[in-house]
N, C-alpha and C positions, 0 to 999 in steps of 0.2 A: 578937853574942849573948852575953849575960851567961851565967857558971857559973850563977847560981841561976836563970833561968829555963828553962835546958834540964834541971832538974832537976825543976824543976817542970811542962814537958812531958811530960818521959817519967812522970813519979805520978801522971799528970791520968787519972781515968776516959774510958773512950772517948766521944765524943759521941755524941747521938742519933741523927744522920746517918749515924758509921760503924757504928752498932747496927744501924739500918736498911739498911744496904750491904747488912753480913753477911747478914743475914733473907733480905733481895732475892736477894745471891747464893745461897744455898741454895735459892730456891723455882725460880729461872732454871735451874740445873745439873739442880735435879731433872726441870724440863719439857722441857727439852734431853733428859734424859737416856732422858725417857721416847716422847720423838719417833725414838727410833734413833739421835741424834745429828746430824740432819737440821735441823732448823727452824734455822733466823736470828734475829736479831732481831726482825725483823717480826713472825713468827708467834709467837717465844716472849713477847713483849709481849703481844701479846694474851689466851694464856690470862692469866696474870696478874689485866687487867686484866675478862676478860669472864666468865672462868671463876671466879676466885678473889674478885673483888671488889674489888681492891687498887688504889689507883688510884698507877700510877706511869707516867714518863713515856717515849717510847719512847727520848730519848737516855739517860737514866739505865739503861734495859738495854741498849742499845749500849756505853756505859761497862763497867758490871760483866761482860759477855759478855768486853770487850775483854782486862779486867783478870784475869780468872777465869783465861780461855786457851777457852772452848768457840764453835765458828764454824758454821757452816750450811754443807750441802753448794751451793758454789757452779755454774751453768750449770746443760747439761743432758748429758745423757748424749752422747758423739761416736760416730758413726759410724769403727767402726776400717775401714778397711782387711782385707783377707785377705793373709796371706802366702802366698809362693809354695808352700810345706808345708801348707798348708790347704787349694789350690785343688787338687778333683779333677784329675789328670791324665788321664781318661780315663770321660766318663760313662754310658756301654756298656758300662765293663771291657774290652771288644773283641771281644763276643758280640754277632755281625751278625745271627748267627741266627736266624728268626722262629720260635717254633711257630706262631702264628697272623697273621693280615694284619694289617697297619699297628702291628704291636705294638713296635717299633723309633721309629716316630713318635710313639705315645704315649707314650711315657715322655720324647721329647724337651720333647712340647708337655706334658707338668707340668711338667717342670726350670723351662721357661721360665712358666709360669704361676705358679709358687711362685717364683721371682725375682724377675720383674718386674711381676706383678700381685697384690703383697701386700693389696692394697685390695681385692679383687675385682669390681673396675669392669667385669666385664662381667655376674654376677650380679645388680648393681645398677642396671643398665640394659633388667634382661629379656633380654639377650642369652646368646646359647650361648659358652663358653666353647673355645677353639679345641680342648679334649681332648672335650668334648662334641660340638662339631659334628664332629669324627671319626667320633665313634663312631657318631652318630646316621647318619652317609653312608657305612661301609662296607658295600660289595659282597661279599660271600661267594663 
């Protein structure tokens, strides 16, 4: 590369291309920014092109996303684990004691209905729910 024409690169007004980078990247940062910080490129392309009217293409905001530094929150949320500090040790406390009948069982059969029937698959089926059918059969 000759001395005179990297002098003449570096005096060169910027192109119209990197004019329009710039523009792109500030409108992309902005819709990013106003998603939580959340969207991708998929989604931030689209306002863009659906919202704003802009017609650009979805690699060219894959590029400037890339280039910028801003990324979309990837996956979905994991299921943690509980540690052994989190798991009740004792879901009674170790009050056996009743005031009233079957009240020792109730509260076992919500533990286990808000555990393992988060869906409430048995509302959903017109069915009693085992802390229901308790109640509805105790004897006095």
């Amino acid at each position: 590369m000759s001395v005179s024409g990297y002098y003449a690169w570096r005096n060169r007004p910027p192109s119209p291309r990197a004019i329009r980078h710039a523009w792109l990247t500030d409108l992309i940062t902005q819709v990013h920014t106003g998603s939580r910080s959340t969207h991708g490129a998929r989604r931030v392309h689209a306002e863009p092109r659906l919202g704003h009217g802009v017609p650009v293409s979805h690699g060219a905001v894959k590029l400037l996303m890339r280039r910028a530094g801003p990324a979309g929150v990837t996956g979905r949320p994991r299921w943690r684990r509980s540690t052994p500090d989190q798991i009740a040790t004792d879901l009674v406390d170790r009050q056996f004691s009743q005031s009233a009948p079957n009240q020792l069982a109730n509260a076992i059969f919500e533990y286990l209905e808000i555990r393992h029937n988060r869906r409430r698959r048995h509302s959903s089926l017109a069915m009693l729910t085992p802390t229901e059918f308790e109640n509805t059969t105790i004897v006095a």
